[in-house]
C-alpha positions in Angstrom: 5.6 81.9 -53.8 7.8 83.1 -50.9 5.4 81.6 -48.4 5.7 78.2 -49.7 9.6 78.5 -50.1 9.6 79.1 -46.1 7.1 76.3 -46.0 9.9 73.9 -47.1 12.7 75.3 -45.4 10.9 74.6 -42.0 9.8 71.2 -43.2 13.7 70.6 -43.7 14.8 71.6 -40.2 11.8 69.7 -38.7 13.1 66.5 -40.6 16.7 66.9 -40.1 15.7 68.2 -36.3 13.9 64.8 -36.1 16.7 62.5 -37.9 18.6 64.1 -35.2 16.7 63.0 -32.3 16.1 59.4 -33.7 20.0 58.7 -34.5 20.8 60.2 -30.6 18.2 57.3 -29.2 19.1 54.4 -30.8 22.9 54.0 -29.8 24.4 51.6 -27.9 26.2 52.1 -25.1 29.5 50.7 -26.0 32.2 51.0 -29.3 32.5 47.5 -30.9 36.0 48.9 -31.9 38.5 46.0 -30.9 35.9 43.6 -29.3 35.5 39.9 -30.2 31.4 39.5 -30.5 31.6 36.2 -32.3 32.9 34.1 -29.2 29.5 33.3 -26.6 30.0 32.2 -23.3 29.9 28.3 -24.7 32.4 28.8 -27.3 34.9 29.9 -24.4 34.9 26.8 -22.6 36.3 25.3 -25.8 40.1 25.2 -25.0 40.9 27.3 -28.2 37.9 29.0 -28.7 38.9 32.3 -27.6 42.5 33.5 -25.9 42.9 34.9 -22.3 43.4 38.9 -22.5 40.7 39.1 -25.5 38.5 42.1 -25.4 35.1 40.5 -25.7 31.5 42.2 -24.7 28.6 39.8 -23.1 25.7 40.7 -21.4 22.7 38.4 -19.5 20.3 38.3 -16.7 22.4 39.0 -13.3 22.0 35.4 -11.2 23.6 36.8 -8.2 26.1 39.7 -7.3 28.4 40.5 -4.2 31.2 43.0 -3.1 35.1 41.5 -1.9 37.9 43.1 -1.1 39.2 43.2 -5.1 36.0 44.9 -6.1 32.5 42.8 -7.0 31.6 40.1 -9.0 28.8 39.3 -10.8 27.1 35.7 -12.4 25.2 36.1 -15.7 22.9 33.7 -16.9 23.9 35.4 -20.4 22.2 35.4 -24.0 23.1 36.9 -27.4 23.2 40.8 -27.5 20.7 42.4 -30.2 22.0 45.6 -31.9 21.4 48.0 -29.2 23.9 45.3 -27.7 20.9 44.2 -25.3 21.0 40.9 -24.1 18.0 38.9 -25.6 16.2 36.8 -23.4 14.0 35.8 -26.2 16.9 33.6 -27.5 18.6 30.3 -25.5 20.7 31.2 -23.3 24.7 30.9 -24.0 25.6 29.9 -20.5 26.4 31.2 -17.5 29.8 33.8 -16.5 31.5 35.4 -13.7 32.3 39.1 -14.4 34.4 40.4 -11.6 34.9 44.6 -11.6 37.2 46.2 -9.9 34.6 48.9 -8.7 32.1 48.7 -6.3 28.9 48.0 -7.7 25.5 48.2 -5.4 24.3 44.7 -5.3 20.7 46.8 -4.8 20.9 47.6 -8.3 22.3 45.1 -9.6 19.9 42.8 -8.2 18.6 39.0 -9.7 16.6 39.4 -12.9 18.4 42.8 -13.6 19.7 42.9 -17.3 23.4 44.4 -18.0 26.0 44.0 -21.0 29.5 44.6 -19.8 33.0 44.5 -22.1 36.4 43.6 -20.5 38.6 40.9 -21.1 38.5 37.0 -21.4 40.4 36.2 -17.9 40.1 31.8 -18.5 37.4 29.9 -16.4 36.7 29.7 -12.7 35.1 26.6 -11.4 32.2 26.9 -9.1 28.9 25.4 -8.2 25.4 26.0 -9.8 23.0 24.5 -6.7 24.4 21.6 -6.2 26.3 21.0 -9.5 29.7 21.5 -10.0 29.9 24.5 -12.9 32.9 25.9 -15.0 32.6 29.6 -15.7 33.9 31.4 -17.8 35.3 34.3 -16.5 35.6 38.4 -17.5 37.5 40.8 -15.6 35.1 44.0 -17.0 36.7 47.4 -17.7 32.8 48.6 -18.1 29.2 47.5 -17.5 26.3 48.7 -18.4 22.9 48.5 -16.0 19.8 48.9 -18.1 16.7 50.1 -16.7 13.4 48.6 -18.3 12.7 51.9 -19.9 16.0 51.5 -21.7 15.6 47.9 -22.2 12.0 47.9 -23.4 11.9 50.9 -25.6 13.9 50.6 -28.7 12.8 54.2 -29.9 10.9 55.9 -27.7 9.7 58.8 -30.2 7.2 57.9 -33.0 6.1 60.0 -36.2 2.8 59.7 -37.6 -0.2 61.2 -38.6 -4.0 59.7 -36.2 -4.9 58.4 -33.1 -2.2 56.8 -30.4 -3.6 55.2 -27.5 -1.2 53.9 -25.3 -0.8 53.1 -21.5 
């Protein structure tokens, strides 16, 4: 009787040990506390879509990036964020942004085709060429930025539970 009272008490700890370790995987990397989410890239060019100085949080597929003398600035080709706040190339794209940082950010890393998701605030629109188009951006002066690597991006839990045979490469 005592051996199967110990029985249980370990399979607790294993499952609250492992509830543990799944809840620690699956956050994302920024607080939605204060941020506008419900405002893409499109809406902003609508006049009164969305008011300069509001926190907002979009992410994409970096078009380009380069370092001035205020700090860097990158151009998204941007899509909606899934809940890991990932930005979902999957889905239509919701334009393309300017997000100018303050800091210096490595354009080796954050190189075309790299995904991020960066939070800031709405800073208006910024007129500039895609080609040889004439483009309004709008713009975000970020206060953070996220760089995910294609583990991170890929993996949405990378631990699995289960009782057979797992073959994978």
């Amino acid at each position: 009787m005592q051996q199967a009272g110990t029985r249980i008490m370990v399979l607790r700890c294993v499952l609250v040990s492992v509830s543990l370790l799944l809840s620690a995987c699956v956050n994302p990397p920024f607080s939605s506390d204060g941020i506008t989410r419900d405002v893409s890239p499109l809406d902003a060019l609508q006049s009164e879509a969305i008011e300069v100085g509001k926190r907002i949080m979009w992410g994409g597929v970096v078009v380009s990036s380069s370092n001035n003398t205020q700090g860097s600035q990158l151009e998204l080709l941007t899509y909606p964020l899934d809940y890991l706040q990932r930005p979902n190339a999957n889905q239509r794209s919701t334009g393309r942004i300017l997000i100018n940082s303050p800091d210096y950010l490595e354009t080796l890393d954050y190189k075309t085709g790299t995904r991020v998701t960066a939070v800031g605030e709405f800073a208006g629109t910024a007129t500039g060429s895609v080609g040889e188009a004439e483009h309004v951006f709008p713009v975000m002066n970020a206060s953070d930025i996220h760089l995910w690597t294609a583990e991170q991006y890929h993996n949405s839990v990378p631990v699995s539970i289960g009782i057979g045979i797992s073959i994978s490469n």
